[in-house]
C-alpha positions as CSV (number, residue, x, y, z in Angstrom):
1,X,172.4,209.3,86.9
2,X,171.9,205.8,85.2
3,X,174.5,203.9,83.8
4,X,174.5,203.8,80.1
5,X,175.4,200.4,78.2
6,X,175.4,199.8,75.0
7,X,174.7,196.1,74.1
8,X,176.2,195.4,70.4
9,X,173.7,192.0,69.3
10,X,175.6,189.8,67.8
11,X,172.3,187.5,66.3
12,X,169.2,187.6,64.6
13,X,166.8,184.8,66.6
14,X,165.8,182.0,64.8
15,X,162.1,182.8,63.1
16,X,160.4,180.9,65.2
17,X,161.6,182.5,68.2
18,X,161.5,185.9,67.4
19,X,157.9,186.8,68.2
20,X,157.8,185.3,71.2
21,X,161.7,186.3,72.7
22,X,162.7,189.5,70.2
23,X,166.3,189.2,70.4
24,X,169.3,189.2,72.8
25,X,169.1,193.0,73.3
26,X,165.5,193.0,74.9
27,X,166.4,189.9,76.7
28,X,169.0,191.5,78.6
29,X,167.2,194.7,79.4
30,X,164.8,192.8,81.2
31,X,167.6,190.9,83.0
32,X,169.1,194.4,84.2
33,X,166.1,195.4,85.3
34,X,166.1,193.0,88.2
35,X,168.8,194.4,89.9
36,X,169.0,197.5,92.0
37,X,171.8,199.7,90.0
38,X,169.8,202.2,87.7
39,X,170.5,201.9,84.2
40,X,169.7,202.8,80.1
41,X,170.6,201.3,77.3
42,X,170.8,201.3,73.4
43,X,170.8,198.2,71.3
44,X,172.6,198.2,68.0
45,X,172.7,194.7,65.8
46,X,176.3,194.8,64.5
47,X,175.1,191.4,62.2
48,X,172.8,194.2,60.4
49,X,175.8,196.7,60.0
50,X,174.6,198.8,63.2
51,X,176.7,200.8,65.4
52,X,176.4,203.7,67.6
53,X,176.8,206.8,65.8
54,X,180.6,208.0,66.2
55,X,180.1,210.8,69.5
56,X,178.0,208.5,71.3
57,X,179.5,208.1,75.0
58,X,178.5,204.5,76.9
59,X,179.6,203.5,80.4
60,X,180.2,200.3,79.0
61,X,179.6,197.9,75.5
62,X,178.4,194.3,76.2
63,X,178.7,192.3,73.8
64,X,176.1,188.8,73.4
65,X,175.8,185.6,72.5
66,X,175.8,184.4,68.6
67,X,175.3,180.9,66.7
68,X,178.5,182.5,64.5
69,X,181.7,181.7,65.9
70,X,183.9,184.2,67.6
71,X,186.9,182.8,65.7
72,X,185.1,183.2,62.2
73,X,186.2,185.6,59.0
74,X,182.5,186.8,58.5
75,X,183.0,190.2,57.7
76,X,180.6,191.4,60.5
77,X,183.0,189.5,62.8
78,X,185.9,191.6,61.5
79,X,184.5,195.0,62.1
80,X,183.3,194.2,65.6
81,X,186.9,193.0,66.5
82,X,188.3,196.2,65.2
83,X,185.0,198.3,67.2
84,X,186.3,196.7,70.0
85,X,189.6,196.8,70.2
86,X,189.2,200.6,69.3
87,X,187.1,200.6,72.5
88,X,189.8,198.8,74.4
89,X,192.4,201.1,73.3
90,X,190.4,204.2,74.2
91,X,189.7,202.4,77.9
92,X,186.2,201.7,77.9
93,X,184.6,198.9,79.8
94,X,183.6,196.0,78.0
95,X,181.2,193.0,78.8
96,X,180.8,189.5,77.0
97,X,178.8,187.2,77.5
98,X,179.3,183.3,75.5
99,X,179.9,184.6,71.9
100,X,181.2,187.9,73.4
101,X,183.3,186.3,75.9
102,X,185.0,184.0,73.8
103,X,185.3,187.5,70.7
104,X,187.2,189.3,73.3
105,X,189.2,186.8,75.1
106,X,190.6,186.2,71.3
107,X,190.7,189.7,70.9
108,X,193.1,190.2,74.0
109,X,195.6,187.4,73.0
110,X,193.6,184.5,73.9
111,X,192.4,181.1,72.4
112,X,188.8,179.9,71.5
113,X,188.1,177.0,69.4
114,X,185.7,174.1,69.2
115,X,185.7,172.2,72.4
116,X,186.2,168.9,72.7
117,X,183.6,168.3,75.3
118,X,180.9,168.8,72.6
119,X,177.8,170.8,73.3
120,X,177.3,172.2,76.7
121,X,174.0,172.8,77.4
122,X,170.5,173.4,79.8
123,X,172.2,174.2,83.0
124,X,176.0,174.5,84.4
125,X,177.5,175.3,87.7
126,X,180.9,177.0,87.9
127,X,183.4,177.4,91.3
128,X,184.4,180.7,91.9
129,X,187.7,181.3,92.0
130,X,187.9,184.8,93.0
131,X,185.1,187.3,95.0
132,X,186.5,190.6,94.1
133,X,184.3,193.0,96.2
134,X,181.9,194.0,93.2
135,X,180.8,190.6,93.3
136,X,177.8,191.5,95.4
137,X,175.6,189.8,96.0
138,X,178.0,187.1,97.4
139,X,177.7,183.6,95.9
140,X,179.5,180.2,97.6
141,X,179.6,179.3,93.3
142,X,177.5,179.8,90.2
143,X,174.7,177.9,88.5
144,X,173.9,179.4,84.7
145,X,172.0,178.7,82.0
146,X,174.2,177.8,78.9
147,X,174.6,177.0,75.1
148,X,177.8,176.7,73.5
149,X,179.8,174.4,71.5
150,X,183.3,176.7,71.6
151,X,185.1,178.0,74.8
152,X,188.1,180.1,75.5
153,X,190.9,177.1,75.7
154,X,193.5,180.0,76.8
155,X,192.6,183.4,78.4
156,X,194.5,186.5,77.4
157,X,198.1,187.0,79.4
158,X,196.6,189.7,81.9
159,X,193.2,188.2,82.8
160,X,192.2,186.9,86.1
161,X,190.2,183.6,86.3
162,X,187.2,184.0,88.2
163,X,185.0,180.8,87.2
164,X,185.7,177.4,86.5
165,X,184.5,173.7,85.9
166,X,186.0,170.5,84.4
167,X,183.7,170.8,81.6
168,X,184.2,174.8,81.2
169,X,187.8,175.7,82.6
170,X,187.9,178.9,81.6
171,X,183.9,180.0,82.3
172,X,184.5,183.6,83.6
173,X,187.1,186.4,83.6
174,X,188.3,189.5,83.9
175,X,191.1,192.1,82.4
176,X,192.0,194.5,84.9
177,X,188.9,196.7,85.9
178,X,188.3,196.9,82.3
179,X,186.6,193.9,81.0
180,X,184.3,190.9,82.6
181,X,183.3,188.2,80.2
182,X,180.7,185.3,81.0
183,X,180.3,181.9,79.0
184,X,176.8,181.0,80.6
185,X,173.7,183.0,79.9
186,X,172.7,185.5,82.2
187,X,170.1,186.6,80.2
188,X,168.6,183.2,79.1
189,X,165.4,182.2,81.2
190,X,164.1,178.1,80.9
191,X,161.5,178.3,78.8
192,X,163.9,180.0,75.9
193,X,166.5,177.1,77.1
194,X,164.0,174.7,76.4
195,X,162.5,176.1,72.9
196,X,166.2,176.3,71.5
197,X,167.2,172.6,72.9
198,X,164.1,171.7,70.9
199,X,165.0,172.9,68.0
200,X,168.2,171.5,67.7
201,X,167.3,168.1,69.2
202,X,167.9,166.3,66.0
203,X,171.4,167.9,65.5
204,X,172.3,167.3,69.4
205,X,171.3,163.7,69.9
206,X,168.7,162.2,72.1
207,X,172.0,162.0,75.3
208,X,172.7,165.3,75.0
209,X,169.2,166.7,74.6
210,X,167.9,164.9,77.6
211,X,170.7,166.3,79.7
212,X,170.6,169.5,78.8
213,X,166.3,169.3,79.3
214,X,166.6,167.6,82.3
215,X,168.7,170.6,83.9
216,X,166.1,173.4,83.1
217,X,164.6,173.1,86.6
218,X,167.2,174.0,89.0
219,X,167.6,177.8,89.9
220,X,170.7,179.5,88.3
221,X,171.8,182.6,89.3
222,X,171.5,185.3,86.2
223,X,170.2,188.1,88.0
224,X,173.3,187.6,90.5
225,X,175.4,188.0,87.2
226,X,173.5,191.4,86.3
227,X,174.5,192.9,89.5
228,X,178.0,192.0,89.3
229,X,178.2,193.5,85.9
230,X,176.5,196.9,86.8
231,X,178.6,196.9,90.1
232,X,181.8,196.2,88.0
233,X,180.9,198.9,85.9
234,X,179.7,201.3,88.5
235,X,182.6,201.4,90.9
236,X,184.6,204.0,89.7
237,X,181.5,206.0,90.0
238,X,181.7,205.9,93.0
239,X,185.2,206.1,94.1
């Protein structure tokens, strides 16, 4: 039986990207489809007020990336944090990824703010700190495609660190076999890289634009990161 995920988007593209790229929900459906662990999925954006009806059942929630900050009052940012913590409480698995990752390390009793590295973007490569055995297939580090200008500065009490770099100390984690959170972008392939460095290559700055553009061409390892998130999900199927 496929897994079932339900991805909670946590953005509306820019309107210039959106007939091209859709939105974060289809973007990661095709990521998942790479990798070998079967799997359906239902897409509900929580910006638009959309959730799940209440006797839904999901193997897991993944929660994506967002220009909104996961430390924000929006209101739409207060009723995910409560969906989620709900979801927490009740046990469920739960995956972040940039925005997400950063919602749900605060959620757990962690720390995200504004870095003060600035902008990280084009491409980034991590160390791994830890290979737990659903972190097939095996990677010596990570390479991901990123865009962020917050990070988790403090990880919740009971998470394990799992990636790291100077720039991005705290670039992956998990909490128990519950939760697995990802700064980089999976999901992201170049050419989207590239169309949202352009756009913001006024706000950025000719250093930080050229560095992030110059970056686009090196292989990163997304699809790696889909398998390790339907593994981490899966293995309790199977045990």
């Amino acid at each position: 039986m496929p897994l079932r995920i339900c991805i909670l988007e946590t953005d509306i593209l820019r309107p210039e990207l959106i007939d091209q790229y859709k939105g974060y929900g289809l973007m990661f459906e095709q990521l998942f489809a790479k990798q070998p662990i079967p799997a359906e999925f239902s897409v509900y954006n929580v910006v638009q007020g959309h959730y799940p009806p209440d006797d839904a059942t999901f193997d897991a929630y993944l929660v994506t990336g967002s220009k909104a900050d996961s430390f924000g009052a929006d209101p739409w940012i207060v009723k995910l944090k409560e969906f989620l913590l709900a979801r927490y409480e009740a046990g469920d698995k739960l995956l972040g990824v940039c925005f997400g990752h950063q919602l749900l390390a605060l959620l757990l009793g962690g720390r995200t703010e504004r870095a003060t590295q600035g902008w990280g973007v084009g491409t980034h490569s991590y160390q791994l700190k830890q290979k737990p055995e659903w972190m097939t297939p095996l990677l010596d580090d990570l390479t991901l495609l990123i865009s962020h200008q917050d990070q988790v500065t403090q990880l919740p009490e009971n998470a394990t660190l799992l990636a790291s770099s100077d720039f991005c100390p705290n670039a992956a984690y998990s909490v128990g076999d519950q939760v697995l959170c990802f700064q980089g972008h999976p999901e992201f392939v170049a050419d989207y890289s590239r169309a949202i460095l352009d756009l913001r290559k006024d706000f950025l700055g000719d250093e930080v634009y050229n560095q992030g553009v110059s970056g686009l061409d090196r292989d990163h390892q997304g699809a790696a990161v889909a398998e390790w998130m339907m593994r981490f999900i899966a293995r309790d199927r199977a045990a």
